[in-house]
VOZA-556584 format. One record per residue (C-alpha): residue number from 0; residue in three letters; x, y, z. Coordinates in steps of 0.25 Angstrom, whole numbers, plus 5000, padded with zeros to 4 digits. Layout:
<nodes>
NODE    k    r     X     Y     Z
NODE  NUM  ala     X     Y     Z
...
</nodes>
This chain:
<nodes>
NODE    k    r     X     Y     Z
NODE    0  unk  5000  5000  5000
NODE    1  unk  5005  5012  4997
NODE    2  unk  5006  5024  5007
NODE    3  unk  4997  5037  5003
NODE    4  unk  5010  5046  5000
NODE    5  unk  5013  5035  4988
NODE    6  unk  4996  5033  4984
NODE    7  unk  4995  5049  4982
NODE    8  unk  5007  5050  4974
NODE    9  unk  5004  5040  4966
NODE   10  unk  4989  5045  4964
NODE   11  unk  4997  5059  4959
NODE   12  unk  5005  5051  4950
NODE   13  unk  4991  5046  4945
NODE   14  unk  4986  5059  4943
NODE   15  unk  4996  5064  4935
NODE   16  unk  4995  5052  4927
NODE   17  unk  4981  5054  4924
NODE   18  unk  4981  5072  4922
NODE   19  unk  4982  5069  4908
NODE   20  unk  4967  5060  4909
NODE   21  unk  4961  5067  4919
NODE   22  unk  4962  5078  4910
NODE   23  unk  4958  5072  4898
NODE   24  unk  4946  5068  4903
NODE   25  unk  4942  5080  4911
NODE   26  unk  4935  5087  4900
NODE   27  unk  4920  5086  4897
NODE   28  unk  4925  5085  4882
NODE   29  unk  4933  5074  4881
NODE   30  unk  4924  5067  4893
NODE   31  unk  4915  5067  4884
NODE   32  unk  4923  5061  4872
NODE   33  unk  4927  5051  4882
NODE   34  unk  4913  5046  4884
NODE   35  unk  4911  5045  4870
NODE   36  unk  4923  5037  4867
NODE   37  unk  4918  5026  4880
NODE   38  unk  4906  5024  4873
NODE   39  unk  4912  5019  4862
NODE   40  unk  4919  5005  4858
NODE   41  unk  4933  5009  4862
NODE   42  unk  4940  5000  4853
NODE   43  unk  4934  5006  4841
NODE   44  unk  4935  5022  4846
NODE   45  unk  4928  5035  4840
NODE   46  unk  4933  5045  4829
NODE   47  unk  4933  5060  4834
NODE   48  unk  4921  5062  4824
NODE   49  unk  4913  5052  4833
NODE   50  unk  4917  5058  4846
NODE   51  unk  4913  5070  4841
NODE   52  unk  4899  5066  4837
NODE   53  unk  4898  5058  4850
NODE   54  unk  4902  5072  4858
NODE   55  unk  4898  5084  4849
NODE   56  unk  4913  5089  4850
NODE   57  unk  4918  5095  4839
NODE   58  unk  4929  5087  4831
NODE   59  unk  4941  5095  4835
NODE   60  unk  4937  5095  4849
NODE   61  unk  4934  5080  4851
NODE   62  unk  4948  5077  4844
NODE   63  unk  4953  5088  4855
NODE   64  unk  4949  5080  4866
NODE   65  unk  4952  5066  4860
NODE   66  unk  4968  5070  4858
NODE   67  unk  4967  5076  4873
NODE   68  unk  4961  5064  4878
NODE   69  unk  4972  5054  4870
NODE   70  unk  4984  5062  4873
NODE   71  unk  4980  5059  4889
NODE   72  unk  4978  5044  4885
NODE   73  unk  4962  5042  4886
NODE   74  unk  4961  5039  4874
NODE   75  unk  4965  5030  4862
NODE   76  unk  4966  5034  4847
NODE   77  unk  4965  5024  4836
NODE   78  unk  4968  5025  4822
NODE   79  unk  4963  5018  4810
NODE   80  unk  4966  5025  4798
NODE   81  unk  4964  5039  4798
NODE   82  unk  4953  5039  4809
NODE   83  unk  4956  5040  4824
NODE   84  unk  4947  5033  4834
NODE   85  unk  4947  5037  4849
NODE   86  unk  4945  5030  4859
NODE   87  unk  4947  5025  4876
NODE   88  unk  4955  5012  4879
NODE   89  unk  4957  5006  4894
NODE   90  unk  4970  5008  4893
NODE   91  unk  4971  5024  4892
NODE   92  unk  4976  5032  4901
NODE   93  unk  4961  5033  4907
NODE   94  unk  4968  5021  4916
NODE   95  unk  4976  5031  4923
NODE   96  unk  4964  5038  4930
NODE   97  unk  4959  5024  4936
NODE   98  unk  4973  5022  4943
NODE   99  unk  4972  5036  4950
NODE  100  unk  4959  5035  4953
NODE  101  unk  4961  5019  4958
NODE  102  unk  4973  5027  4966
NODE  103  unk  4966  5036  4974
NODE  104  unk  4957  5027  4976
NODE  105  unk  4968  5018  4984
NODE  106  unk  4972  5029  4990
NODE  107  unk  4958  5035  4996
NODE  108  unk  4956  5021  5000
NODE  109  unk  4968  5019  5008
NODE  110  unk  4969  5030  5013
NODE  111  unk  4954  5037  5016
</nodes>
């Protein structure tokens, strides 16, 4: 078990792992693109002209957002051909904010 000096730094470490995520998904924007890419077959993805339908973004917005939310790792890109298609896999970074929140969970617990 570790003592709560270690738990806290490790729970910073966490945090500073996940600022990019956190704020990524903080907008109500790219929330919203977000949901629209869960509800669909995430083997198969969406093209930005379908996110935009789904969200009645405007093109250069919803492709705003989408390079925001790949460059902090939520989400996936695939090619075929000329089109790209977006898309959420398990093993984004998404993964990081279960660790700090299964973290400060363990710490509250022990402690509290």
């Amino acid at each position: 078990m570790k003592n709560k000096k270690e738990q806290l730094n490790k729970i910073k470490e966490d945090f500073m792992n996940c600022q990019k995520v956190l704020l990524a998904i903080g907008d109500e924007t790219r929330q919203s693109i977000l949901l629209v890419l869960m509800g669909t077959d995430c083997q198969t993805g969406l093209r930005v002209g379908e996110i935009t339908e789904q969200t009645h973004l405007s093109r250069p917005a919803v492709s705003h957002h989408l390079k925001i939310l790949r460059d902090a790792g939520v989400i996936l890109m695939r090619k075929e051909g000329t089109k790209n298609f977006y898309y959420i896999d398990i093993r984004t970074k998404l993964g990081l904010l279960k660790t700090l929140v299964t973290d400060i969970e363990t710490l509250l617990k022990e402690f509290y």
